[in-house]
C-alpha positions as CSV (number, residue, x, y, z in Angstrom):
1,X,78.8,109.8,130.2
2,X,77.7,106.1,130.4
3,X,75.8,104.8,127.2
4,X,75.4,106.9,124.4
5,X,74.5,106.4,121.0
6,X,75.9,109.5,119.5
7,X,79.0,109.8,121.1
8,X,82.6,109.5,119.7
9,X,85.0,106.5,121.1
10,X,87.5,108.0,123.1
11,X,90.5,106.4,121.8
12,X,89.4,106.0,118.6
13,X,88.4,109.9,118.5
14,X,92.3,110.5,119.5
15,X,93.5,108.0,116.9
16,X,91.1,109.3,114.1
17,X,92.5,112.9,115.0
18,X,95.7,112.4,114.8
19,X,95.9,110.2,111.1
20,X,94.2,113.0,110.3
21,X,96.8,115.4,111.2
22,X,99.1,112.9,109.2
23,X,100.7,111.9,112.8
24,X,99.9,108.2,112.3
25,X,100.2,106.9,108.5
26,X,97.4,104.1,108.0
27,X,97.0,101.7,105.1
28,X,94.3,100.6,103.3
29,X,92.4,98.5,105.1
30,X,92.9,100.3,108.7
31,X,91.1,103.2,106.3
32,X,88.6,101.1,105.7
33,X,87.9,99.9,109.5
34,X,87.7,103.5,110.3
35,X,85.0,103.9,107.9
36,X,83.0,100.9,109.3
37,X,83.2,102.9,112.9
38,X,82.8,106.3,111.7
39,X,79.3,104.2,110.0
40,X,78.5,102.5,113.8
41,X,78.9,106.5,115.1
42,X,76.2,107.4,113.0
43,X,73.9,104.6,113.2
44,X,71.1,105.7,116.4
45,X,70.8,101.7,116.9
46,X,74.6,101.1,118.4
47,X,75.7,102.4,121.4
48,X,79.0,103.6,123.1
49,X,80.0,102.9,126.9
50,X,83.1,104.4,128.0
51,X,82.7,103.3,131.5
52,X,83.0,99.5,130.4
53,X,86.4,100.9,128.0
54,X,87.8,102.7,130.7
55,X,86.9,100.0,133.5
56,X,89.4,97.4,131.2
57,X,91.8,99.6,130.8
58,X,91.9,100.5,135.0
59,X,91.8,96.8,136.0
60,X,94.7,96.3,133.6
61,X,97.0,98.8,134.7
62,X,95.9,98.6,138.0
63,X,96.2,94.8,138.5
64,X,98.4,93.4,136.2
65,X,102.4,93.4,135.5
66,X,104.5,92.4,132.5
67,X,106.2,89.3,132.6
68,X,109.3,91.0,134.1
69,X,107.4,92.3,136.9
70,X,107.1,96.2,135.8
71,X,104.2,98.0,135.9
72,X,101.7,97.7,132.9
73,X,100.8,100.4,130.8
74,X,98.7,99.8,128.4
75,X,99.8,100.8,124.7
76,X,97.4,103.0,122.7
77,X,96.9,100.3,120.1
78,X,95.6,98.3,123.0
79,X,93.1,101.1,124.4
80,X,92.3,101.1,120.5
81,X,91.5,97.6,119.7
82,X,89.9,96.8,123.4
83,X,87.9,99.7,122.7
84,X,86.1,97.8,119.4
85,X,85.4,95.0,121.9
86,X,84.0,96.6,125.2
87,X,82.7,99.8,123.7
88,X,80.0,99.3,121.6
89,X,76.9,97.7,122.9
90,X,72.8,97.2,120.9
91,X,69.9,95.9,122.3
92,X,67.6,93.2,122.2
93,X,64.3,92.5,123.3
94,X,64.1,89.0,124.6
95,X,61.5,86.6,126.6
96,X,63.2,85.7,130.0
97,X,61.6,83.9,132.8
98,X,61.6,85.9,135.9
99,X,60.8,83.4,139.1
100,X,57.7,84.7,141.0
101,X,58.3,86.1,144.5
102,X,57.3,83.4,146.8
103,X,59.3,81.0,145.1
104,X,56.7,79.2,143.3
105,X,56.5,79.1,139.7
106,X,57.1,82.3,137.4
107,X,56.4,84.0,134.2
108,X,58.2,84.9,130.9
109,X,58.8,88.7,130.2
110,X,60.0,90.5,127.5
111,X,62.9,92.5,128.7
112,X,65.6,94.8,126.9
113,X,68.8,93.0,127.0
114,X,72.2,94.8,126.2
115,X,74.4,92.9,124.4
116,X,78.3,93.1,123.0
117,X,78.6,94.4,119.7
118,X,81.8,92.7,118.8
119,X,82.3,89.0,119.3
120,X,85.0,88.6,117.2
121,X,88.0,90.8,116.9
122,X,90.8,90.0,113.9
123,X,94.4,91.6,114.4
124,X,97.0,90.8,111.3
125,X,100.4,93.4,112.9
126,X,103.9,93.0,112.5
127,X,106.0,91.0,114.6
128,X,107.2,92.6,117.4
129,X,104.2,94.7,118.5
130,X,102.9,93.2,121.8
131,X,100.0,91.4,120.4
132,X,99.8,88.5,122.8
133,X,100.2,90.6,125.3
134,X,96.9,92.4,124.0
135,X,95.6,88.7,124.4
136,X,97.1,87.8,127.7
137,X,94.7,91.1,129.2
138,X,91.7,90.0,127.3
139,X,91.8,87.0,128.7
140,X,93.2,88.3,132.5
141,X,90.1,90.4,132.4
142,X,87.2,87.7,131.2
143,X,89.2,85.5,133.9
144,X,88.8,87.8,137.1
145,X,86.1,90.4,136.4
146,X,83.2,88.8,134.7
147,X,81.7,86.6,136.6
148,X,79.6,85.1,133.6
149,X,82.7,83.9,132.2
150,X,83.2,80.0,132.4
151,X,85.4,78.1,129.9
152,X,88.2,80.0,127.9
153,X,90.7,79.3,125.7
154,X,94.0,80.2,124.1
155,X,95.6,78.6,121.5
156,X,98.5,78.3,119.1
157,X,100.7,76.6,116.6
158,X,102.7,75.5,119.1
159,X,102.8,75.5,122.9
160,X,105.7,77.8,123.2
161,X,103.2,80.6,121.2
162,X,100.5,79.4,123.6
163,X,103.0,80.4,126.9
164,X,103.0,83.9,125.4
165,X,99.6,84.4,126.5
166,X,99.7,82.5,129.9
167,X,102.8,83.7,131.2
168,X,101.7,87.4,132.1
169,X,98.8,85.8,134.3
170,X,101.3,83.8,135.9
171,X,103.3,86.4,136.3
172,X,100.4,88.8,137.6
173,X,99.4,85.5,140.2
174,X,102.9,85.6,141.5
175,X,103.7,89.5,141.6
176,X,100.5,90.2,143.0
177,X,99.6,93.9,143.2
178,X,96.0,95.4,142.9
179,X,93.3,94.9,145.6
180,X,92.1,92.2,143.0
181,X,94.5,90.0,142.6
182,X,95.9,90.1,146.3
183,X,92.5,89.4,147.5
184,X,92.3,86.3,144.7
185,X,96.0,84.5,145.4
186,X,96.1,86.0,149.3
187,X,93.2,85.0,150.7
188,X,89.8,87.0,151.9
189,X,88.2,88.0,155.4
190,X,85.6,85.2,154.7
191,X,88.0,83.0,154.8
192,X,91.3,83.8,157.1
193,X,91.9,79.7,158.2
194,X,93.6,77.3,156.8
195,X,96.9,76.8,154.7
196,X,97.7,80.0,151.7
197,X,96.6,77.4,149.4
198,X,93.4,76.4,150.7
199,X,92.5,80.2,150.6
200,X,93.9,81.1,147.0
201,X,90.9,81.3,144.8
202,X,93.6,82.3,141.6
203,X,96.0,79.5,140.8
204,X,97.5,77.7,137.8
205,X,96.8,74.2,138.5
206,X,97.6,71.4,136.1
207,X,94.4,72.4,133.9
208,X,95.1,75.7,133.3
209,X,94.9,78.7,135.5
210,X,91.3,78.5,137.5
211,X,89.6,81.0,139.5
212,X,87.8,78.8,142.1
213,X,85.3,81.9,143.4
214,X,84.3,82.2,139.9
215,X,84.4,78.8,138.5
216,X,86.2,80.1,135.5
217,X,89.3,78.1,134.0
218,X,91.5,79.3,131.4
219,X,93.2,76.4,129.3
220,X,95.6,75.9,126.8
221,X,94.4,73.9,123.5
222,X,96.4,72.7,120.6
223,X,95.8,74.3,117.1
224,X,93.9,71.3,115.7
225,X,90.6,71.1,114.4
226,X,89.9,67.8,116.6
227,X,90.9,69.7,119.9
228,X,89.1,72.6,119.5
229,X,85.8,71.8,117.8
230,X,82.9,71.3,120.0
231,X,84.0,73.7,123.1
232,X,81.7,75.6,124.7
233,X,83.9,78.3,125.4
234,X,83.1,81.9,126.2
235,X,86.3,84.0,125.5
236,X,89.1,82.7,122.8
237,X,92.3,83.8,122.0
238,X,93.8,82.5,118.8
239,X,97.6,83.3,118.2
240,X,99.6,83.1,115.1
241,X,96.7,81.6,113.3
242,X,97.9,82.6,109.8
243,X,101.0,80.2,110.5
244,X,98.8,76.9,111.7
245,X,98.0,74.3,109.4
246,X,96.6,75.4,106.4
247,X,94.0,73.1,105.4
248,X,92.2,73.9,109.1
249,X,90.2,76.9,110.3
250,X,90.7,76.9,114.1
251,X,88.4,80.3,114.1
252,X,85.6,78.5,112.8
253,X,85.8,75.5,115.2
254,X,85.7,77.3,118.0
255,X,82.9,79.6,117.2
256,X,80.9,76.4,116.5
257,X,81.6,75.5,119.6
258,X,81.0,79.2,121.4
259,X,77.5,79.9,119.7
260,X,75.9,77.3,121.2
261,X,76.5,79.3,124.3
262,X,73.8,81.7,123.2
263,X,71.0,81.7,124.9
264,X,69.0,83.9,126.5
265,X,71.2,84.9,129.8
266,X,72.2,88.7,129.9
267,X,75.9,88.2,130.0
268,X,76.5,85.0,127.9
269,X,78.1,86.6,124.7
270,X,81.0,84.8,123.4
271,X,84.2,86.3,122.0
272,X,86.8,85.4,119.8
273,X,90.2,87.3,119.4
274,X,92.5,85.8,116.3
275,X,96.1,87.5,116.3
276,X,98.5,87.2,113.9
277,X,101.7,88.5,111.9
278,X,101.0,87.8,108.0
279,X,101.8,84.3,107.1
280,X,104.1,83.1,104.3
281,X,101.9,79.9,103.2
282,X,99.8,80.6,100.5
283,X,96.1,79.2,99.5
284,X,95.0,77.8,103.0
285,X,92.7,78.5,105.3
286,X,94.1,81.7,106.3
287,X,93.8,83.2,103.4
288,X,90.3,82.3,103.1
289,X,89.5,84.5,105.8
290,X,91.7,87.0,104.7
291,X,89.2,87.4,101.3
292,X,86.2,87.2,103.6
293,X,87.4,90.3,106.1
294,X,88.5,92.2,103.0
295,X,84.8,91.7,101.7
296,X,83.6,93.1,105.4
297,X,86.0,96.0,105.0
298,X,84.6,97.4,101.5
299,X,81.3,97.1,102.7
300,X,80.2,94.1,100.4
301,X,78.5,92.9,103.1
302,X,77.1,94.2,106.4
303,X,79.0,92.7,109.4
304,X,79.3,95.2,112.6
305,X,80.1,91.9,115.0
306,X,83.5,91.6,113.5
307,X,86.6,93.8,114.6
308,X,89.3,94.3,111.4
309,X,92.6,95.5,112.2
310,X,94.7,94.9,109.4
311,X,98.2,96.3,109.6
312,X,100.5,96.4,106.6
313,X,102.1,98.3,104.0
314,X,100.2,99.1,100.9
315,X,103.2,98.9,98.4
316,X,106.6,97.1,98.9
317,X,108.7,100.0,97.7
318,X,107.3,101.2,100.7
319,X,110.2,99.0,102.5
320,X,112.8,101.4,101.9
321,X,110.5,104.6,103.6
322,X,110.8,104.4,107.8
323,X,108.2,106.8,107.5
324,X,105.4,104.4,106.5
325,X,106.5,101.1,108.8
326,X,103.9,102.8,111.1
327,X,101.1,101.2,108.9
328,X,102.4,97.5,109.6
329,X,103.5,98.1,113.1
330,X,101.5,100.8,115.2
331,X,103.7,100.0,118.6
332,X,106.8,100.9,116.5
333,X,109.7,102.8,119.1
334,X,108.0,101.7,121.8
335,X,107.8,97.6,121.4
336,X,110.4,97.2,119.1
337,X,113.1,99.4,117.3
338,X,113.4,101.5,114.5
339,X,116.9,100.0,114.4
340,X,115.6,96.1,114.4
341,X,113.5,97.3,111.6
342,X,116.2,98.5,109.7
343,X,118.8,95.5,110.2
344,X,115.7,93.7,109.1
345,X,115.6,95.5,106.1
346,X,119.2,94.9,105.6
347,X,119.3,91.0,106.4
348,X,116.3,90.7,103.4
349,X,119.0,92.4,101.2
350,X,121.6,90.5,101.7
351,X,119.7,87.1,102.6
352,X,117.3,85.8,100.1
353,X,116.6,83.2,102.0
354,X,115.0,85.3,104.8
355,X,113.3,88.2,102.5
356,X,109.8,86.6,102.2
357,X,110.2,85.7,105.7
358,X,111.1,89.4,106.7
359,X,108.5,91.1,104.2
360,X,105.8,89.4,105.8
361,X,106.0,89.1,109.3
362,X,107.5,92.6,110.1
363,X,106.2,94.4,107.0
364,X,102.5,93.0,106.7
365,X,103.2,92.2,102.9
366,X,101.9,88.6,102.0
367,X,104.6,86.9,100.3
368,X,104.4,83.0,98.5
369,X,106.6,80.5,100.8
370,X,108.9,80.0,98.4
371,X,112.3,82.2,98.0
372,X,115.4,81.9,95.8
373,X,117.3,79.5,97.8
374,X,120.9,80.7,96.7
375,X,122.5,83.4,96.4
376,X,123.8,85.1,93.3
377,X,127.1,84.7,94.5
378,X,126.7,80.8,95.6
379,X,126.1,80.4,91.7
380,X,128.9,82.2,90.6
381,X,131.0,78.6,89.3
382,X,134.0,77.7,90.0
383,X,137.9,77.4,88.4
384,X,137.8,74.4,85.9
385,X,139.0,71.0,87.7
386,X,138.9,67.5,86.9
387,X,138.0,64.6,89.3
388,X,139.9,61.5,87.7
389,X,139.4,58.3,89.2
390,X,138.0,59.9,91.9
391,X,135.2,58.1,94.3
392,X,132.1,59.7,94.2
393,X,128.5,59.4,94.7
394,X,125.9,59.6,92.4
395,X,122.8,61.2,92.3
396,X,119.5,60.7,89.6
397,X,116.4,63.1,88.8
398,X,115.1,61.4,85.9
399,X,112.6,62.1,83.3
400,X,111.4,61.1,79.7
401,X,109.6,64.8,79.3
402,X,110.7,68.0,78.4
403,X,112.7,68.0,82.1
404,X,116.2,67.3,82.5
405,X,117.0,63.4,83.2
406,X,119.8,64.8,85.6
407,X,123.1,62.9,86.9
408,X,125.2,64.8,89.3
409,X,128.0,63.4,90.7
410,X,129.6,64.7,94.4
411,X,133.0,64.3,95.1
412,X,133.9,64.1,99.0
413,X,137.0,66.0,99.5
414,X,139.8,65.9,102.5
415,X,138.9,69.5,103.8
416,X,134.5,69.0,104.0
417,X,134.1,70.8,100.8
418,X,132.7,68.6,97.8
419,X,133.3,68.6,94.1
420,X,130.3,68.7,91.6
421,X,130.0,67.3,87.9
422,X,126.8,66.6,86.3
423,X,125.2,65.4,83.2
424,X,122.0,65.7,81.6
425,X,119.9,64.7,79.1
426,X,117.1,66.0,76.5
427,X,115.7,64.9,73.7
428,X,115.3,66.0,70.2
429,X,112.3,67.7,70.4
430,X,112.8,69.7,73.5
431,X,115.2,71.5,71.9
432,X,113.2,72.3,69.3
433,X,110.4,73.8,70.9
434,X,112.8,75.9,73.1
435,X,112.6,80.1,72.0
436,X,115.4,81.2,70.6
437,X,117.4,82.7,73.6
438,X,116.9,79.6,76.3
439,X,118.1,77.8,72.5
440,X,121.1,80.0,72.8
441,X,121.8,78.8,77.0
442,X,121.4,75.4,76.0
443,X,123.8,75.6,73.4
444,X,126.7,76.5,75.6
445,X,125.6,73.3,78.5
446,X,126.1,71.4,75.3
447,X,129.7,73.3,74.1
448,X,130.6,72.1,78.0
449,X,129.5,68.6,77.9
450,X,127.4,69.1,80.5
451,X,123.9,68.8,78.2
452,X,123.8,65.8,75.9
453,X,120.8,65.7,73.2
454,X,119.3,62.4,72.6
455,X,117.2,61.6,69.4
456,X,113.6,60.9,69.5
457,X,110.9,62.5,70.8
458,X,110.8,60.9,74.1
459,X,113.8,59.9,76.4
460,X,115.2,56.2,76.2
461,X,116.0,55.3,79.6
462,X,118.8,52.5,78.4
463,X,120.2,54.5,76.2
464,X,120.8,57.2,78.6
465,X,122.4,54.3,80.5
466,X,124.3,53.3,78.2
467,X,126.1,57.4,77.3
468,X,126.4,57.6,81.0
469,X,128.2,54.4,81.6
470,X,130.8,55.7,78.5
471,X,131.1,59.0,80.7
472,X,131.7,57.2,83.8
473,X,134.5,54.9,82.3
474,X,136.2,57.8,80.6
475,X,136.7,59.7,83.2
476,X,137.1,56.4,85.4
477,X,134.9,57.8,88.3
478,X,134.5,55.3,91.0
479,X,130.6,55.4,91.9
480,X,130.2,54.0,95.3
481,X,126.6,55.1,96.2
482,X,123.7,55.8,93.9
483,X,120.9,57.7,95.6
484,X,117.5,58.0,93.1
485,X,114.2,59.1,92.7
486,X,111.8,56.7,92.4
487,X,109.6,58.5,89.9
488,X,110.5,56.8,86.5
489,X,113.4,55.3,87.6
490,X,112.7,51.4,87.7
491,X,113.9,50.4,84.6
492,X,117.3,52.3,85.1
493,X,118.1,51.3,88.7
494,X,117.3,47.5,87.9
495,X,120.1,47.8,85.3
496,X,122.2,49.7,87.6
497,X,121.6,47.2,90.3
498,X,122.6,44.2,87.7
499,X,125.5,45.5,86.3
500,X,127.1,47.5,89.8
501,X,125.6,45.4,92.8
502,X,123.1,46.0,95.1
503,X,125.0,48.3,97.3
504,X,125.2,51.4,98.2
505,X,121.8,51.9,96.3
506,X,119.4,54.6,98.2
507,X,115.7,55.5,97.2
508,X,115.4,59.4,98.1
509,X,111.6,59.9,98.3
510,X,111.1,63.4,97.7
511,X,109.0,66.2,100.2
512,X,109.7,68.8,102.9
513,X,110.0,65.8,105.3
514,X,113.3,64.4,103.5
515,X,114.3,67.3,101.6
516,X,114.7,69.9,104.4
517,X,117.4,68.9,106.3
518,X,120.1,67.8,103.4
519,X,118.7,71.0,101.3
520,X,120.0,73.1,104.8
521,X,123.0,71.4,104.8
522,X,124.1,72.1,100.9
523,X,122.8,75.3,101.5
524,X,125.4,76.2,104.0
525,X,128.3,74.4,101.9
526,X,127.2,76.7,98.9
527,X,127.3,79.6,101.5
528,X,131.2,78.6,102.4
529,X,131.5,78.4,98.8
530,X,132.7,74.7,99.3
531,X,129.9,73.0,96.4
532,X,133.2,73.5,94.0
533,X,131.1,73.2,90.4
534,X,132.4,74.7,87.3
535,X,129.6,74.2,85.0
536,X,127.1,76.8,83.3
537,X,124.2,74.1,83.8
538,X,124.5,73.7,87.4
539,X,124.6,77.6,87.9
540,X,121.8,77.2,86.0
541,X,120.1,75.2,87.8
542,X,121.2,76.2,91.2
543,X,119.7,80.1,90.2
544,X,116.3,78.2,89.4
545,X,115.6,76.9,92.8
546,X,113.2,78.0,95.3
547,X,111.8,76.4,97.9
548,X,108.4,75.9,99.4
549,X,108.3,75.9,103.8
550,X,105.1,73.5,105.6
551,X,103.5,74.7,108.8
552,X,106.6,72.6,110.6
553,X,109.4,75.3,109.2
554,X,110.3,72.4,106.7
555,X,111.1,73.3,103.1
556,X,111.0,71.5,100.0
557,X,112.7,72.1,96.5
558,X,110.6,73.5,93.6
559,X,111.2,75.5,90.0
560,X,108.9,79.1,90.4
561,X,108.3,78.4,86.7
562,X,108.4,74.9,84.5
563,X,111.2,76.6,82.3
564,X,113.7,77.3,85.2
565,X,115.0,73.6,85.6
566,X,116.2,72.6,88.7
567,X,117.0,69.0,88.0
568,X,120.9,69.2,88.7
569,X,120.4,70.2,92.0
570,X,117.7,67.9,93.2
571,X,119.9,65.3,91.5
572,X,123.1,66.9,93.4
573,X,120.3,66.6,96.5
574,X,119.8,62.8,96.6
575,X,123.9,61.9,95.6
576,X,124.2,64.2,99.2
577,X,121.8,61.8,100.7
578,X,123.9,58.7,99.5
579,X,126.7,59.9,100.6
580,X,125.6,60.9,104.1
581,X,124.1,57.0,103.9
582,X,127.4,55.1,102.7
583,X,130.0,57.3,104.5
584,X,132.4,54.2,105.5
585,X,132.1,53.5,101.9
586,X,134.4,56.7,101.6
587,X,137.3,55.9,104.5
């Protein structure tokens, strides 16, 4: 068939038929991408080529192997998604300067040049479906079979992500097994002389892998705005690019870079290929994108370069149907499990801590970065025990607002396991302004002791001091550390210092940084049910917290909502941090 410009896509003619036989559930958005097609179809101006479709699809199988050195057959998703990209063609009349004959001068002509529809192709699927793999043959083909092809590039959050691309065309180097490849890494007839690797014209070399007949390299290039702005490249594969920093848009930098490239040459069209499972950090840069391909996708404006396919489920309740995990992972039972998916499913039940995690990267559903940090049994207190005379350390969240000014004292027992106390304070006012059922919650953290109201309409810092010291002798704790929070906490800790020494004093400056690694560390003691509280306030306060993870995997304490105080625990937070600093203090 060749070019046509009326013809139906092959694989996207079997796809199309089969959602709608109601074989293949879609969401949403992959609706709407088959709208945009079912529109390029139509239009007389866009053109279809099956013999460059099928001609990928033969070199892959053909050539290539998967990193355990099996055979490769390409998935449907992938005949699918290729399909966008070396399918559709348009034309353009351009002025190119054809040489004259005898080698002496020439003229310009206007000549018909066929060009790549698609130069950039977005894929948001589940975890689990293959997708660098789908990038790994993109950039196999660009590397071997056209010869235009110069500088490419893959990239990733980190290089490990990065290896998931390379490693199947170092894989394919080493296992050669098409004419293709065998000729590239074994040598030719040209050249028969010489060493094997003075006759390999396919390596991987220190820069990257390099095909030396074509002068085409393929490099590796970290996820940073500074490394990747200013390339020249032809073919791009972005991995994992919802998950990068979030304040930097690799995509755009390198199509800076790549559309400089465009000239007037026949085969100098760049391409771009950003894959991704949905991300769990909100407001970046990602999601920036996200509002711009949702815009392409109901037509709000006209953009047939970009390819948009955008797995995930439309509703959450649609968690608990197997029948619909289809729409957030097309390569389900063949790339991964229907059982993974549904231990999955269990683990976010039974783990807060992972559901947000779990919900977006398998099921497509963008989720905040923040999740309940303990469970509802890790806040379920304790039998009533005293600590007399016990050594402790101390821990401070203060405040003169409407927040807690928090103390929480940690108790180091002989079996790892740590007692908890703490005390807080709130003025007049804030207890006022409170609606009558938090007035009724509040009432009983004061019945306890654990809540102590100060008068005034703003928080005395000395005489806080001054009720806490009282508390401290009549219960004859014996404070050997004192770890703080800086913010508002001068006045306080320059008493402290004065009155108790200098020692054993720490300044806990709060962020994911700090936070993350004694927040995972309490977190497993409240899993062994060894944070031994008996409180109402600090199940409180414990049932308030979520936490916020950076790019790095590092998380960081927060309240969802300004009434859910969390100021026990981030108090309870920088007493562990004490501790941990002043442990001889304890032997």
């Amino acid at each position: 068939m060749s070019l046509s410009n009326t013809a139906t896509p092959i694989y996207y003619g079997q796809f199309r038929d089969a959602v709608i036989r109601g074989e293949i559930p879609v969401n949403r958005e992959i609706s709407m991408e088959m709208n945009r097609i079912d529109d390029l179809i139509a239009n007389p101006g866009i053109w279809y080529d099956d013999e460059a479709i099928n001609g990928f699809i033969a070199f892959c199988e053909n050539e290539l192997t998967l990193t355990n050195g099996e055979d490769l057959h390409l998935l449907d998703s992938f005949k699918l998604w290729s399909e966008q990209i070396f399918g559709w063609y348009y034309f353009v009349e351009r002025s190119v300067y054809v040489p004259s004959p005898d080698g002496h001068g020439g003229h310009y002509e206007k000549k018909r040049i066929k060009k790549r529809l698609v130069n950039k192709q977005y894929l948001i699927v589940a975890r689990g479906s293959a997708k660098s793999m789908y990038a790994s043959c993109i950039q196999n083909y660009f590397l071997n079979v056209d010869t235009a092809t110069t500088h490419q590039v893959t990239t990733a959050p980190t290089m490990a992500q990065a290896e998931e691309v390379m490693s199947p065309i170092r894989t394919a180097i080493t296992r050669a097994r098409g004419p293709l490849y065998k000729f590239l890494t074994e040598g030719s007839l040209q050249n028969t002389t010489g060493s094997r690797a003075n006759r390999c014209q396919l390596a991987s070399t220190k820069k990257g892998i390099q095909n030396f007949l074509t002068g085409s390299i393929l490099e590796v290039r970290p996820m940073s705005i500074d490394k990747l702005q200013g390339l020249r490249v032809k073919i791009a594969t972005v991995d994992e690019w919802l998950s990068g920093d979030v304040r930097e848009d690799p995509i755009g930098a390198l199509e800076q870079g790549a559309a400089k490239e465009q000239g007037s040459a026949e085969n100098n069209d760049y391409l771009i290929v950003a894959i991704s499972s949905e991300g769990t950090v909100r407001n970046g840069s990602g999601d920036t994108i996200k509002m711009e391909l949702s815009d392409i996708l109901k037509g709000e404006y006209y953009n047939p370069h970009v390819s948009i396919w955008w797995y995930k489920l439309d509703d959450i309740e649609e968690v608990n149907n197997p029948d619909m995990w289809l729409k957030a992972n097309p390569n389900l039972g063949k790339t991964v499990t229907y059982e993974t998916y549904q231990l999955e499913v269990e683990r976010a039940e039974k783990n807060p801590a992972a559901r947000n995690d779990i919900l977006a990267k398998r099921f497509g559903i963008p989720m905040e970065g923040y999740t309940y940090y303990f469970t509802y049994e890790e806040t379920l207190p304790h039998r009533k025990r005293e600590f007399w005379k016990m050594p402790c350390s101390l821990g401070a969240d203060l405040s003169q607002g409407d927040d807690f000014c928090a103390f929480t004292f940690l108790f180091p027992l002989s079996n790892g396991s740590f007692g908890v106390k703490t005390r807080n304070y709130i003025t007049e006012l804030t207890l006022m302004k409170l609606p009558a059922a938090m007035r009724t919650k509040y009432d009983q953290f004061m019945k306890e002791g654990s809540l102590v109201v100060m008068p005034g309409t703003v928080l005395d810092m000395m005489e806080v001091y001054e009720d806490l010291d009282n508390h401290i002798s009549e219960r004859e704790y014996d404070v050997r550390c004192f770890g703080f929070d800086p913010y508002n906490a001068r006045e306080f800790v320059e008493r402290w210092e004065r009155e108790n020494g200098p020692f054993g004093i720490e300044k806990v400056i709060q962020g994911a940084k700090t936070e993350s690694v004694p927040l995972g560390e309490l977190k497993k003691l409240s899993e062994e049910r060894m944070l031994l509280f008996d409180e109402d306030l600090m199940t409180f306060a414990m049932g308030n917290c979520i936490t916020l993870e950076d790019t790095n995997g590092n998380r960081k304490l927060l309240k969802k909502r300004y009434d859910q105080k969390i100021d026990a625990v981030a108090a309870m937070m920088d007493a562990y941090i004490a501790f941990k600093l002043n442990r001889e203090a304890f032997e």
